[in-house]
Backbone as JSON, one array per atom type, in Angstrom:
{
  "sequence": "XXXXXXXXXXXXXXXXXXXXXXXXXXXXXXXXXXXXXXXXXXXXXXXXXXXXXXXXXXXXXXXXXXXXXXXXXXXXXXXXXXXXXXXXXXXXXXX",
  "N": [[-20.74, -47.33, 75.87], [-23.83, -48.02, 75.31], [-26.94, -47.28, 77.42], [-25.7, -48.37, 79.68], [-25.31, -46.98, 82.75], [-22.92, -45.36, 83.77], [-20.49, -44.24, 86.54], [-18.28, -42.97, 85.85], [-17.25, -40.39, 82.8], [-16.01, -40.45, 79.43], [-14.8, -37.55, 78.12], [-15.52, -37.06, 74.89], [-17.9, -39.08, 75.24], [-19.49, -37.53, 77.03], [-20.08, -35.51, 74.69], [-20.94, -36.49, 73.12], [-23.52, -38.23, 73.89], [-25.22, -36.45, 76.1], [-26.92, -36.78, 77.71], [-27.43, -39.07, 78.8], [-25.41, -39.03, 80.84], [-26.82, -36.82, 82.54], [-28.58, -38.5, 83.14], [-27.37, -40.9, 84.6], [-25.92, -39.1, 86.58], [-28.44, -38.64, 87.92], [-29.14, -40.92, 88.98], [-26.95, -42.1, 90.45], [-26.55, -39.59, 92.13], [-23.65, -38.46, 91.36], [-21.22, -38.22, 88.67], [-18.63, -38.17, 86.79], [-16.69, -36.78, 84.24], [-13.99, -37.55, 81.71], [-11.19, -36.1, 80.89], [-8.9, -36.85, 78.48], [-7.78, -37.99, 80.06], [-7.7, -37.25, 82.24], [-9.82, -35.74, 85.46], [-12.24, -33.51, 84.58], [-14.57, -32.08, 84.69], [-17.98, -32.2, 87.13], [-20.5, -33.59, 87.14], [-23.66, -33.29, 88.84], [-26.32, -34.44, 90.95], [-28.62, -32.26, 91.63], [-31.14, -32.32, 93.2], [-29.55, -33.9, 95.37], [-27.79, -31.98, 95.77], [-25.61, -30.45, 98.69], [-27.23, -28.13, 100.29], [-28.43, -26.6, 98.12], [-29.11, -25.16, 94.98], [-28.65, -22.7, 94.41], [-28.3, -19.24, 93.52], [-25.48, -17.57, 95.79], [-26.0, -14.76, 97.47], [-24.61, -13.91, 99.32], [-21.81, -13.53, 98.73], [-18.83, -12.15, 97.01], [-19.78, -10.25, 93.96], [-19.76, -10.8, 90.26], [-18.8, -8.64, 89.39], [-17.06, -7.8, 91.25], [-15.44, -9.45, 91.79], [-14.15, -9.75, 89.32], [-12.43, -7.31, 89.45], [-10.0, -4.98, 88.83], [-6.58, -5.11, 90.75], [-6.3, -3.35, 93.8], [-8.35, -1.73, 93.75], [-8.98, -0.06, 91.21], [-10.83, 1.05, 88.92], [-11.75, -0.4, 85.57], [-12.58, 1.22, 83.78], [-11.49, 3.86, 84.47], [-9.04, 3.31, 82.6], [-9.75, 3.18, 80.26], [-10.31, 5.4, 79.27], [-9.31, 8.15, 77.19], [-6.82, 8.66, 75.26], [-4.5, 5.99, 74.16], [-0.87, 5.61, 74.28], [1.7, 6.4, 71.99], [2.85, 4.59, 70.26], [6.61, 4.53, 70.29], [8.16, 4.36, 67.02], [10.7, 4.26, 65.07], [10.97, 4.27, 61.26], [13.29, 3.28, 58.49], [15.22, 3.88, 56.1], [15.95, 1.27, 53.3], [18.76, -0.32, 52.21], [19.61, -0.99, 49.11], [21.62, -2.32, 48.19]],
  "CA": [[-21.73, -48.38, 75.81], [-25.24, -47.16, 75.32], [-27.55, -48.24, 77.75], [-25.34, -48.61, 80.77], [-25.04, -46.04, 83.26], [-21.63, -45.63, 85.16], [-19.89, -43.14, 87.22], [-17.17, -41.81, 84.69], [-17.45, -40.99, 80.78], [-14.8, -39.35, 78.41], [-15.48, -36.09, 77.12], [-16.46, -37.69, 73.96], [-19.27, -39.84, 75.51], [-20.46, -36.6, 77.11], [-20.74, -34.97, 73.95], [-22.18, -37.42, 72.23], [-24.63, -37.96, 74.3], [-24.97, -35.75, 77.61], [-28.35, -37.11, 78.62], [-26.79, -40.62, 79.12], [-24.62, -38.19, 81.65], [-27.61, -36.33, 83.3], [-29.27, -40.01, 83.99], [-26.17, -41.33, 85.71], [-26.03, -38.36, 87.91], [-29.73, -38.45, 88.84], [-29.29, -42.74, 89.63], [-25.4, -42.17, 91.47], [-25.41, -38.35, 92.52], [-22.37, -37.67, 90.92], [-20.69, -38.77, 87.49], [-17.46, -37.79, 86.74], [-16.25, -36.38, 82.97], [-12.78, -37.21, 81.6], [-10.42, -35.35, 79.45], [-7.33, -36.93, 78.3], [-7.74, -39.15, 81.32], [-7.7, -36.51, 83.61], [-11.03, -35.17, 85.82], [-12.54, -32.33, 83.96], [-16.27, -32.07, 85.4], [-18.42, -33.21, 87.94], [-21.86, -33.74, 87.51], [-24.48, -33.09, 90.1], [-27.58, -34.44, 90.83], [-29.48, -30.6, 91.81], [-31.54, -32.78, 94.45], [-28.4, -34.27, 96.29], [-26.75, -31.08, 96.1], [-26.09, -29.93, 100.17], [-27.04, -26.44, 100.55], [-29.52, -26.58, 97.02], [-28.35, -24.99, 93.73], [-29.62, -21.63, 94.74], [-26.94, -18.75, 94.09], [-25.97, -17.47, 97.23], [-26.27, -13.2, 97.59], [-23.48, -13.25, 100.49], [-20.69, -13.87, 98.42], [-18.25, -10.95, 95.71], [-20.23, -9.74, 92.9], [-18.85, -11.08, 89.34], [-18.2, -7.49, 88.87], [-15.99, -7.54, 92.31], [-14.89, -10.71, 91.28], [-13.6, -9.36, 88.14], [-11.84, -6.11, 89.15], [-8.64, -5.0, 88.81], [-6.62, -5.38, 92.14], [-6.27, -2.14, 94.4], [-9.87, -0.72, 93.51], [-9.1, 0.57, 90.46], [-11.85, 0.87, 87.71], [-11.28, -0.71, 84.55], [-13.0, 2.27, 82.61], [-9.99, 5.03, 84.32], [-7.71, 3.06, 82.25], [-10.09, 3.64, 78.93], [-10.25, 7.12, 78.97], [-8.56, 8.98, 76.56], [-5.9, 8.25, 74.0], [-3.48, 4.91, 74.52], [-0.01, 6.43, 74.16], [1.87, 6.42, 71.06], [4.76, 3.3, 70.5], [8.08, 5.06, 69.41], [8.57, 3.29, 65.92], [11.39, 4.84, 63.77], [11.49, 4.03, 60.49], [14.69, 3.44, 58.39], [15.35, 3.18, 54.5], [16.19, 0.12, 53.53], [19.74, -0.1, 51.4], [19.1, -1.73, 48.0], [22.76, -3.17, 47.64]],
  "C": [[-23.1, -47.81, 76.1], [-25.84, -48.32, 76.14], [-26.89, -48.46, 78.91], [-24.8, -47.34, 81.38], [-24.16, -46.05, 84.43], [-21.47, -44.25, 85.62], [-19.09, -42.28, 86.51], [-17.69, -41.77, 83.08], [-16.77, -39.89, 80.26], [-15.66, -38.42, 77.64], [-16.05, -36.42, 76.1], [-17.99, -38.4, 73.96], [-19.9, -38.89, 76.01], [-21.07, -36.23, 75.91], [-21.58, -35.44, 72.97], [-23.25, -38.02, 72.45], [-24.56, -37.79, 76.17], [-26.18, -36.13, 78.47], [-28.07, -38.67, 78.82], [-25.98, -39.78, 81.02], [-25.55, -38.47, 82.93], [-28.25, -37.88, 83.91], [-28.84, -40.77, 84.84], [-25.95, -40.55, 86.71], [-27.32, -38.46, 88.45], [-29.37, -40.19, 89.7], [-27.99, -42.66, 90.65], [-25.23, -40.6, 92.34], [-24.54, -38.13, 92.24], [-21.93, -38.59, 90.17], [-19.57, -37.45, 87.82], [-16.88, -37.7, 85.09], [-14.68, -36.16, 82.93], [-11.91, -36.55, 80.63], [-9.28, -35.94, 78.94], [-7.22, -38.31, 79.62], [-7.33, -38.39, 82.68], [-9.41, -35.73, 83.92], [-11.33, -33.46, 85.44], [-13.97, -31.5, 84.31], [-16.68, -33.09, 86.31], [-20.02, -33.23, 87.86], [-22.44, -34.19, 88.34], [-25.73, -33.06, 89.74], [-28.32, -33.15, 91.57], [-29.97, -31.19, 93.59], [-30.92, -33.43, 95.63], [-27.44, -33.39, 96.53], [-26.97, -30.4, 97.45], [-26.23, -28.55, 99.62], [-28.04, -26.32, 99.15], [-28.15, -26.12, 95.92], [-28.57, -23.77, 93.2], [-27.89, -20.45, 94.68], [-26.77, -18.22, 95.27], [-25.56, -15.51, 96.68], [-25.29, -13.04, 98.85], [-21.75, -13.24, 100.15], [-20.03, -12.29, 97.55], [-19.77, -10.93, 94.41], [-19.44, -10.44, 91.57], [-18.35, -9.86, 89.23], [-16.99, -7.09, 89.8], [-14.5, -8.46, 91.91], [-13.42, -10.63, 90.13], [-12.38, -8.09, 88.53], [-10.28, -5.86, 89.26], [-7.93, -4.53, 90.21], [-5.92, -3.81, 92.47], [-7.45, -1.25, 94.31], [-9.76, 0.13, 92.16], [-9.88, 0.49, 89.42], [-11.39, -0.02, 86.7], [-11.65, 0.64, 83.73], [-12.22, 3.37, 83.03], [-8.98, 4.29, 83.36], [-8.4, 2.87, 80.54], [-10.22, 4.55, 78.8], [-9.35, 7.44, 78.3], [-7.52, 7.96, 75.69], [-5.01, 7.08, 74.09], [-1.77, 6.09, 73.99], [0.27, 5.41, 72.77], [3.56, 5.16, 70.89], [5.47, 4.52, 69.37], [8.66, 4.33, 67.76], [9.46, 3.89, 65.01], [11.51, 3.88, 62.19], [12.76, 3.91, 59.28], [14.46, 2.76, 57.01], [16.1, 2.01, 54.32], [17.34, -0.03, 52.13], [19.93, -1.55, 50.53], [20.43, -2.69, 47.62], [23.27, -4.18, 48.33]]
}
């Protein structure tokens, strides 16, 4: 319903229009986006957010974030050649 600004709106009404969204979170602090009829997003008004919207510098790195577990690089495991799959081939009997 265009024109009225509630708390929830189906993925569809986001995408069809997301600034209907953003206006409901600035007037409620927080809207709620559904998928299927399950909670999929939460929109946040920036200025009601505790703590701001500021990243924080005390947290993992995405690159820590990301790594593969025991400390191991990802780029030791691109080096050099991938090994070779065993594939025998076998003629194929015409009768």
């Amino acid at each position: 319903m265009p024109g009225l600004l509630r708390r929830e709106y189906t993925a569809r009404e986001f995408n069809r229009d997301p600034s209907a969204v953003a206006r409901a979170a600035h007037r409620f602090g927080q809207v709620s986006v559904t998928n299927r009829g399950q909670q999929s997003l939460i929109v946040l008004d920036a200025a009601r957010f505790p703590g701001g919207v500021h990243p924080t510098t005390s947290g993992p790195s995405l690159a820590d974030t990301l790594a593969m577990p025991g400390g191991v690089a990802l780029d030791e495991h691109l080096i050099g050649e991938p090994p070779r799959a065993g594939i025998e081939l076998k003629a194929i009997d015409p009768a």
